[in-house]
C-alpha positions as CSV (number, residue, x, y, z in Angstrom):
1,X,226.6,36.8,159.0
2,X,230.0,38.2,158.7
3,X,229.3,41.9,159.5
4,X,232.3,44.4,158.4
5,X,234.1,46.2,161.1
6,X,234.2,49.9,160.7
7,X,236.7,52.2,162.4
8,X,235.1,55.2,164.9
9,X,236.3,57.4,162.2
10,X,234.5,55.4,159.3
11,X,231.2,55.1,161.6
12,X,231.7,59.4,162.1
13,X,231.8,59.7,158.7
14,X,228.8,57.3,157.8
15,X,227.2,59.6,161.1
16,X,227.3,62.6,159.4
17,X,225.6,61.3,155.9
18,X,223.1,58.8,157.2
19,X,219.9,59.7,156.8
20,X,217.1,57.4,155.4
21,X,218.2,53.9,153.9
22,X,222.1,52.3,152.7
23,X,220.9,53.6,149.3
24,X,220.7,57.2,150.6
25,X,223.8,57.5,152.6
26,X,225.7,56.3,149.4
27,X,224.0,58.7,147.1
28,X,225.2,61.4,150.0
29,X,228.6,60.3,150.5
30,X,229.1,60.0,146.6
31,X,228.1,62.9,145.9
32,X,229.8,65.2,148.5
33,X,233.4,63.4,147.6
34,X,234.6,66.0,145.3
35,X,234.6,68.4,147.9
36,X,235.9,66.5,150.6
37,X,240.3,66.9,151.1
38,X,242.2,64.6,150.0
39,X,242.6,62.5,153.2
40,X,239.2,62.2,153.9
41,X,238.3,61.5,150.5
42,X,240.8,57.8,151.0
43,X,238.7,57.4,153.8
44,X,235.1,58.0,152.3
45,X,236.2,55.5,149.3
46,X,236.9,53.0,151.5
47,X,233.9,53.5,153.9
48,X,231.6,53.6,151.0
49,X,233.2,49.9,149.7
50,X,232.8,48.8,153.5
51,X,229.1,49.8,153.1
52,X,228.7,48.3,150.1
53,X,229.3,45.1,150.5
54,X,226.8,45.2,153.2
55,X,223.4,43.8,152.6
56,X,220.6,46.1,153.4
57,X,219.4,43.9,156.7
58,X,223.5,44.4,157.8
59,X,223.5,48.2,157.1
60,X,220.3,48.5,159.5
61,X,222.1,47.0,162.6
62,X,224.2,49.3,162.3
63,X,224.6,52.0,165.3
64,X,225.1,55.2,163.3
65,X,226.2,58.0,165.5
66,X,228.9,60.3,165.9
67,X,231.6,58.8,168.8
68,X,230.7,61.9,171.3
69,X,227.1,61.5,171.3
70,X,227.6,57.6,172.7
């Protein structure tokens, strides 16, 4: 399996817009990008391509959390 490694920042962002399924979070992510500033916006697009290159089994091991709640 070669799992993607996301930053703490990218797995805080993924944190706050996971809910359900892969499908979901990118549906949530896409859609709040327009109102996300510009910095955060770079890192959304590139979270989003880190996510979706994951398969669906990948995307459930992942350990979504926010960093201050481990």
């Amino acid at each position: 399996m070669s799992m993607i490694r996301l930053t703490v920042e990218e797995t805080n962002l993924l944190s706050i817009y996971h809910e359900g399924g892969k499908a979901q979070l990118v549906e949530n992510m896409t859609a709040a990008l327009p109102y996300i500033d510009a910095d955060m916006r770079e890192l959304a697009k590139r979270t989003l391509s880190k996510v979706d290159a994951l398969t669906d089994e990948e995307y459930a091991e992942l350990s979504l959390y926010a960093a201050d709640e481990a």
